[in-house]
C-alpha positions in Angstrom: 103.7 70.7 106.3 102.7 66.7 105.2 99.6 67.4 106.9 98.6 70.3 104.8 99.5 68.9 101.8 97.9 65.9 102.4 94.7 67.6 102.8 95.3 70.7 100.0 92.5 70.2 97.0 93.7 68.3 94.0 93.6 70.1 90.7 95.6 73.1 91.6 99.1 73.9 93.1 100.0 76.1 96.0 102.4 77.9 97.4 102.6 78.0 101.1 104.8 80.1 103.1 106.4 79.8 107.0 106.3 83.0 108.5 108.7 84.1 111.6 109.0 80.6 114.4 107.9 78.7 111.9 110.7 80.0 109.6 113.0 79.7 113.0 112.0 76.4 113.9 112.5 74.5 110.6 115.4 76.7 109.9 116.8 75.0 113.5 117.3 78.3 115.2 115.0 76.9 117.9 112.9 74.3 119.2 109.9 75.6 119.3 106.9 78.1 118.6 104.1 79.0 120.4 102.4 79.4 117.1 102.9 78.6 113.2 102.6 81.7 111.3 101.6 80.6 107.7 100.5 82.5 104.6 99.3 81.4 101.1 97.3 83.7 98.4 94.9 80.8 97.8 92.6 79.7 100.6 91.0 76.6 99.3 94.9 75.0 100.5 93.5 75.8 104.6 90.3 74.1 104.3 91.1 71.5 106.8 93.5 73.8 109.1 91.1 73.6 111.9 91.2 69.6 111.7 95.1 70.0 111.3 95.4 72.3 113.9 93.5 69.9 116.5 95.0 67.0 115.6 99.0 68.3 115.9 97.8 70.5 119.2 99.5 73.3 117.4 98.5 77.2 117.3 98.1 78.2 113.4 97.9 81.8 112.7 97.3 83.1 109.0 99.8 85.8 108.9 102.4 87.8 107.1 105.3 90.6 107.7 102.9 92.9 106.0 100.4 93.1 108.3 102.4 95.1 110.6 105.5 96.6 108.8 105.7 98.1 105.5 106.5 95.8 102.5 110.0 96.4 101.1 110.6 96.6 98.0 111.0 93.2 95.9 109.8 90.8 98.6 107.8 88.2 96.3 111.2 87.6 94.4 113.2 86.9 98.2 111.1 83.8 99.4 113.2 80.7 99.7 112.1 77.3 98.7 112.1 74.4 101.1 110.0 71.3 99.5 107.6 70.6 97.3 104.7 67.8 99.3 102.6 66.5 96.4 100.7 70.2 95.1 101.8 72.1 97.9 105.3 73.8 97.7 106.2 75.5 101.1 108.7 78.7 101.5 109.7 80.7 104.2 108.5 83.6 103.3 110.9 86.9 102.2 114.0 87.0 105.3 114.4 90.6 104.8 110.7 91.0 105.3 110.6 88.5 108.1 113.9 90.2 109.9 111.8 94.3 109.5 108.8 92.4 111.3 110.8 90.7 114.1 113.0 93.9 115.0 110.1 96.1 115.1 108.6 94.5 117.3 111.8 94.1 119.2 111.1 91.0 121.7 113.6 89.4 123.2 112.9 85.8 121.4 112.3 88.0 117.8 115.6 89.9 118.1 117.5 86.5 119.0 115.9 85.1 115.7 116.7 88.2 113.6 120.2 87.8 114.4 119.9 84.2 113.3 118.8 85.8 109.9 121.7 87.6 109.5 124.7 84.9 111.4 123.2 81.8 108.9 123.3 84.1 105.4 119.6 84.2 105.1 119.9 88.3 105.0 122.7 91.0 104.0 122.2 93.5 106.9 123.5 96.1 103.8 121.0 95.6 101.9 118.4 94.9 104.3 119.5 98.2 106.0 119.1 99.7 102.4 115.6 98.5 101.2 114.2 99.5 104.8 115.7 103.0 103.7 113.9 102.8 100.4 110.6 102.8 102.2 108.3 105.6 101.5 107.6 108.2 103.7 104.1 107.8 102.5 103.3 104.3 103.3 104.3 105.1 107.1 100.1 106.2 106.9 99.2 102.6 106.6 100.7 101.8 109.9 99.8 104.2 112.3 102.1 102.7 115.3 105.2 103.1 113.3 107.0 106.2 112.4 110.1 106.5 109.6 112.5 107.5 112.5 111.5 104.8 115.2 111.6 102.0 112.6 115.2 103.1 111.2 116.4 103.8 114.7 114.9 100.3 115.6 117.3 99.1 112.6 120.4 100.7 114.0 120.1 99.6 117.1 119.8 96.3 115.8 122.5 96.5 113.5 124.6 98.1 116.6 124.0 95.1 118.8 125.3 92.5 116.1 129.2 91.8 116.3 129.9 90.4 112.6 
């Protein structure tokens, strides 16, 4: 995170977000991540990520919940601040979204780190469960691999395997 603020462009501010082990990792639910998921809607704040990258020997990935699940409803109001490094204020980006991603996909590591979002506070399965009940039928069309009925038995399941 210093390093990417420390090279951001002056003259601007942006908002950077961690995305699933990065989220995990400074959220001290483990170790380590094979790669940093990171997201920002400006750019110009990456323009030395491939410096960055070498320099920390770290895997950087430009991605977001989004590109795989559908968006729930009232995500860009559920990211949660962590610091603010000179013009660069870093979030991990919407839990709820995050947890959707991580069950779907439904590896071993991902569901250990979903459950994380739920133990520390971070999500309210309830209202997780709800909002992934609010999704559209429609928007299923935008993600071809996914289906209404596999993603809410995928939620289920999860919600069957925590013991809160």
């Amino acid at each position: 995170m210093r390093q990417l603020a420390l090279s951001a462009p002056g003259g601007d501010s942006y908002r950077v977000y961690l995305v699933g082990g990065g989220t995990a990792v400074h959220a001290g639910w483990r170790e380590s991540t094979i790669d940093a998921d990171l997201h920002s809607d400006q750019d110009a704040v990456f323009r030395d990520i491939q410096r960055i990258k070498e320099a920390l020997s770290l895997n950087i990935e430009f991605a977001r919940p989004e590109d795989f699940v559908p968006p729930l409803t009232g995500a860009g109001n559920r990211h949660i601040f962590i610091e603010t490094i000179r013009n660069v204020s870093f979030y991990h980006y919407d839990p709820y979204s995050q947890l959707l991603s991580k069950v779907i996909r439904g590896f071993r590591r991902d569901l250990l780190d979903a459950e994380q979002f739920v133990r520390c506070g971070m999500v309210d399965l309830a209202s997780f469960r709800s909002l992934v009940h609010q999704i559209p039928e429609s928007i299923y069309a935008k993600y071809p691999t996914l289906s209404r009925k596999a993603v809410l038995g995928a939620i289920d399941a999860f919600a069957r395997t925590l013991s809160l």
